[in-house]
C-alpha positions in Angstrom: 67.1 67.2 113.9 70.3 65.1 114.5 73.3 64.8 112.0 75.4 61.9 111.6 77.5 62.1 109.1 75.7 62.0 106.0 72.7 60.5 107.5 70.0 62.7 108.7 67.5 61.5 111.2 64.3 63.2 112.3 61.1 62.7 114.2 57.6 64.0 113.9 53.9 62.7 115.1 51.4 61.9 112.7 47.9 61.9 113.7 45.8 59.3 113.1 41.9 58.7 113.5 41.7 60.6 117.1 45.5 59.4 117.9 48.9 59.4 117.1 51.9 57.9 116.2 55.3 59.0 117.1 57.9 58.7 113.6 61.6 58.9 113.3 63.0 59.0 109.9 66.7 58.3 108.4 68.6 59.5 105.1 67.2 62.1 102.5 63.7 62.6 101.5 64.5 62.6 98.2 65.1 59.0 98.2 62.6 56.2 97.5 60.9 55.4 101.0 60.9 52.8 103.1 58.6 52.0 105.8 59.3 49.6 108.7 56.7 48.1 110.9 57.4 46.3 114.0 55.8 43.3 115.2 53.6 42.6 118.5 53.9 44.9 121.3 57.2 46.1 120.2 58.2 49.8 119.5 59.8 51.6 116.8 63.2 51.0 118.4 63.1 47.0 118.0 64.4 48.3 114.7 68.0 48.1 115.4 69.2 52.3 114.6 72.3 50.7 112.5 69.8 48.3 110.4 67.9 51.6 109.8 71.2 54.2 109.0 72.7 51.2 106.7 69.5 50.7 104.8 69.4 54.6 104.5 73.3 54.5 103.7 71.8 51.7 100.3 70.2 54.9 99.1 66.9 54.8 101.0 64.9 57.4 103.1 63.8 54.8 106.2 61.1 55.9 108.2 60.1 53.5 111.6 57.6 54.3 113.8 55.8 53.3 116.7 52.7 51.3 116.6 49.5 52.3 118.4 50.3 51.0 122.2 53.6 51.3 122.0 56.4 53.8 122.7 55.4 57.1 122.1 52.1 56.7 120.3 48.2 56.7 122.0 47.7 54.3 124.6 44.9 53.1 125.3 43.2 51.4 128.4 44.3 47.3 128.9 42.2 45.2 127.5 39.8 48.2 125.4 41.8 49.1 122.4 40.0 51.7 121.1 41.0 50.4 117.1 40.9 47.7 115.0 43.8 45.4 113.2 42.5 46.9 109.8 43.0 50.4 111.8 46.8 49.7 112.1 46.9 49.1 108.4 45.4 52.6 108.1 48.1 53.9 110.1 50.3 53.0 107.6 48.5 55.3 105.4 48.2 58.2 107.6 52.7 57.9 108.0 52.6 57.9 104.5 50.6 61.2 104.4 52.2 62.9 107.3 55.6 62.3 105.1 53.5 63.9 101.9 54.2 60.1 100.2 52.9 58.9 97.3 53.6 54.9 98.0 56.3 53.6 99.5 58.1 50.4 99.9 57.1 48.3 103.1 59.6 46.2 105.5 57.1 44.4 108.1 58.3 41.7 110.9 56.2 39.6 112.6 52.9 41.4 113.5 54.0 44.3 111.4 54.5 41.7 108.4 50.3 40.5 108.7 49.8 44.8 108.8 52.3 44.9 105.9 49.8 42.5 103.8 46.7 43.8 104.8 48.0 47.5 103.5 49.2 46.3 100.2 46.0 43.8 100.0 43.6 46.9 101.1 45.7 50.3 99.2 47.5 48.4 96.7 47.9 51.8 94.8 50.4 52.7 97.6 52.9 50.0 98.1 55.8 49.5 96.0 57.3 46.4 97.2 56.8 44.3 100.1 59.7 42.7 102.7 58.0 40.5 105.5 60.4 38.9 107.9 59.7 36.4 109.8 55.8 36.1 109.3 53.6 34.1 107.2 51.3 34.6 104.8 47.6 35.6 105.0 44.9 32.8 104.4 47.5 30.1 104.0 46.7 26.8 106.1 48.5 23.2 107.2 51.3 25.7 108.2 53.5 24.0 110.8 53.2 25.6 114.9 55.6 26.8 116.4 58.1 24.8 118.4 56.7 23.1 121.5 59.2 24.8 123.8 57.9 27.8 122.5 54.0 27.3 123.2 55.2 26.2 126.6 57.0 29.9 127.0 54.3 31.4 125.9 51.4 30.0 127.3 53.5 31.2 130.8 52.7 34.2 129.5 49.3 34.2 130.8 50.5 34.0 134.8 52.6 37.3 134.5 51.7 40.6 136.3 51.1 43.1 133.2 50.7 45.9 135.9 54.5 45.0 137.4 56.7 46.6 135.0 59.6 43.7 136.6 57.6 41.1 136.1 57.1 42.0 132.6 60.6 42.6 131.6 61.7 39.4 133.2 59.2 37.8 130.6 60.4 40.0 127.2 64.0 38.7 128.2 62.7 35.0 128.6 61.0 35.9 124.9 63.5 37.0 123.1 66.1 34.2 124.4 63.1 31.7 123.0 63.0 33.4 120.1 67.0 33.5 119.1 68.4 31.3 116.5 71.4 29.0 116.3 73.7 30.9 114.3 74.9 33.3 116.7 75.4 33.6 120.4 72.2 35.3 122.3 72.8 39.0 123.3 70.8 38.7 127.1 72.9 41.8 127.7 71.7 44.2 124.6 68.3 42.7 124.9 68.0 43.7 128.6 69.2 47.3 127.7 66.9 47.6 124.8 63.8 46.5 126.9 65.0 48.9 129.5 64.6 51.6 127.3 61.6 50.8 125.3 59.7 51.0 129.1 61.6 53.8 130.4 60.1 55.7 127.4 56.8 54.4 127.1 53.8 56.1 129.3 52.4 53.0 129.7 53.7 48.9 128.5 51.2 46.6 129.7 48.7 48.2 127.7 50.6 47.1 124.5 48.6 43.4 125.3 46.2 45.0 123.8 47.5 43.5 120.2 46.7 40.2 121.3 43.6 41.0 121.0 43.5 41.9 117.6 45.1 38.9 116.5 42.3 36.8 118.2 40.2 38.9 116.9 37.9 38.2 113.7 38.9 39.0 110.4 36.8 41.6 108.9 37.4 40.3 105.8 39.1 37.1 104.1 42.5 38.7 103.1 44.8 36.4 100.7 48.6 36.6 100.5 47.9 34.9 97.2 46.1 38.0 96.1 49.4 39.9 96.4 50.6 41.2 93.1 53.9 43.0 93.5 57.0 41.8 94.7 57.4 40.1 97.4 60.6 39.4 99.3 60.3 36.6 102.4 63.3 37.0 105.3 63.6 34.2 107.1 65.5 32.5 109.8 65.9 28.7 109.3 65.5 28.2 113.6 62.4 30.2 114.3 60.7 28.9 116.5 57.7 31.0 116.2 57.3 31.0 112.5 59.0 28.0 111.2 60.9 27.9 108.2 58.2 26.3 106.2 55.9 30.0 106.4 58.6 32.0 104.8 59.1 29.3 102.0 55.2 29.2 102.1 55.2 32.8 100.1 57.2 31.5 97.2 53.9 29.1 96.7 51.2 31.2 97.8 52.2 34.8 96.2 53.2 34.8 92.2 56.0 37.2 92.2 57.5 36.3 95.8 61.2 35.1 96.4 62.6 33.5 100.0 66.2 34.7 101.7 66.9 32.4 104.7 68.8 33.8 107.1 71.1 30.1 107.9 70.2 29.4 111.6 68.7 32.8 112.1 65.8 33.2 115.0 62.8 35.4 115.3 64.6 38.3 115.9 67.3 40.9 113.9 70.5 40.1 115.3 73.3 42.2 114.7 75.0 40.2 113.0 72.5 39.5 110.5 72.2 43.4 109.9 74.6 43.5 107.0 72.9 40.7 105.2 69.6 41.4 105.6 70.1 45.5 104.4 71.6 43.9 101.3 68.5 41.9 100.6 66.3 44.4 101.3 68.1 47.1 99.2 68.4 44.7 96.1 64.7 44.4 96.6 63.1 47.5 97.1 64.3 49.1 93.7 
C-alpha cells in the first residue's frame, strides 16, 4: 500500500475464468467507483497515474487495471487467445467483484470504450454511467475511416517482428506520434519512457496481438450503442486520426441520453495537458 498524501493507492489480482488480472486502485473505497479500461494492446499504465490521482482527488475511488495480454495479467500463446471479446467484458465484472462492487461507473478508451459498451449493453444492472473516449459507437455505420496517413502506418504494421521486442517499440513510438493531435507538441520522449516500462514489466508483449484478433473476430451477438440507456458522456479529440471526430459526435445521435466534449485539436491519445480538462468532464459526469 502506498500513501501520497491523501490519495491512497493499492493493487490486488482478481481472478478471472482460469486467469487473472492484475488491479491498482486510487482514493478511498468509500467513494463512488470508477473503472478505467484501456484500449488495444495497451496496459493499465496507458492511464496516465496523475489523470488517475486527480480523478480520485474529484471525490472518486479509480480503479485501472490490466487487460488480459497485457502487463501483469495472463498471457496467452500469440495468435491462440484462450478468450473471447465478450470475455473481456466479463472481466469487467469479475474487477468489480474482486473490489466487493455493486456497479460502478465506466471510463473506456479506444478498445476499452467497445468493452465499455458491451458491459453496460450485456450487465446493464451494474454500470452507472459510461465515458468512452475516443471510440465509436456499436452497430453504427457510414462512419468516416480513419485518415489515410494512418491506414498507411498501420497497415506497416503487418511487416514488424512481434518476437523482437526493438522492433516492436520502434513501431508503438511511430503509433503514438500518428496518433497525436494538433493542439499540443508530441511528447516522443514520455512516450518512449512509458513504452519502456510497459515491456520491462510485462512477461510477454507480442502476445498482446492477440486483441486484433478479437476485433476481426465475429460478433456473437448484434450489440447496439443505440440500446444504451444511461448516460453517456463522448471524449473526443477534434484531430484523431483513428476515430474521427464524426464517431464521437455519432453518440449524441445514436444513444438517447449521450452528450459530446471535444477535446479542440486533441489526438487519439491522453495528453497531459488535456488531463485537467478531461478529469473535469468526467467528474461532472459520473455523479
Amino acid at each position: 500500500m502506498e500513501w501520497a498524501g491523501s490519495s491512497r493507492v493499492t493493487e490486488k489480482s482478481v481472478a478471472v475464468k482460469g486467469a487473472k488480472l492484475q488491479t491498482q486502485a486510487f482514493g478511498a473505497p468509500s467513494s463512488p467507483p470508477i473503472v478505467l479500461i484501456m484500449g488495444m494492446m495497451s496496459s493499465m499504465l496507458w492511464w496516465p497515474e496523475r489523470f488517475c490521482r486527480d480523478l480520485a482527488a474529484q471525490g472518486h475511488y479509480v480503479i485501472r487495471y490490466d487487460q488480459r495480454d497485457t502487463g501483469l495479467a495472463t498471457h496467452y500463446p500469440q495468435g491462440e487467445p484462450g478468450y473471447s471479446f465478450s470475455d473481456l467484458a466479463d472481466d469487467v465484472m469479475a474487477v468489480l467483484d474482486g473490489y466487493g462492487l455493486e456497479a460502478a461507473h465506466l471510463v473506456g478508451m479506444s478498445m476499452g470504450g467497445f468493452v465499455a459498451q458491451e458491459t453496460a449493453l450485456r450487465h446493464s444492472r451494474r454500470v452507472l454511467t459510461l465515458t468512452l473516449i475516443s471510440t465509436s459507437p456499436l452497430a453504427v455505420e457510414g462512419l468516416p475511416p480513419s485518415t489515410k496517413a494512418y491506414r498507411e502506418h498501420s497497415a506497416a504494421g503487418e511487416a514488424v517482428d512481434w518476437s523482437d521486442l526493438g522492433a516492436i517499440a520502434d513501431f508503438l513510438r511511430r503509433d503514438a506520434a500518428m496518433l497525436a493531435g494538433t493542439r499540443h507538441p508530441h511528447d516522443a520522449e514520455a512516450v518512449s519512457a512509458l513504452i519502456a516500462r510497459d515491456m520491462a514489466r510485462a512477461p510477454s508483449f507480442a502476445s498482446a496481438t492477440n486483441h486484433f484478433a478479437l476485433v476481426g473476430g465475429e460478433e456473437p451477438a448484434r450489440l447496439k450503442a443505440s440500446d444504451l440507456t444511461i448516460a453517456v458522456l463522448a471524449i473526443h479529440g477534434t484531430s484523431d486520426p483513428l476515430f474521427p471526430i464524426a464517431h464521437g459526435e455519432a453518440f449524441t445521435k445514436a444513444v438517447p441520453n449521450a452528450r459530446l466534449h471535444r477535446i479542440e485539436g486533441g489526438g487519439h491519445e491522453i495528453h497531459d495537458r488535456d488531463i485537467d480538462e478531461m478529469v473535469q468532464a468526467i467528474a461532472h459526469h459520473a455523479t
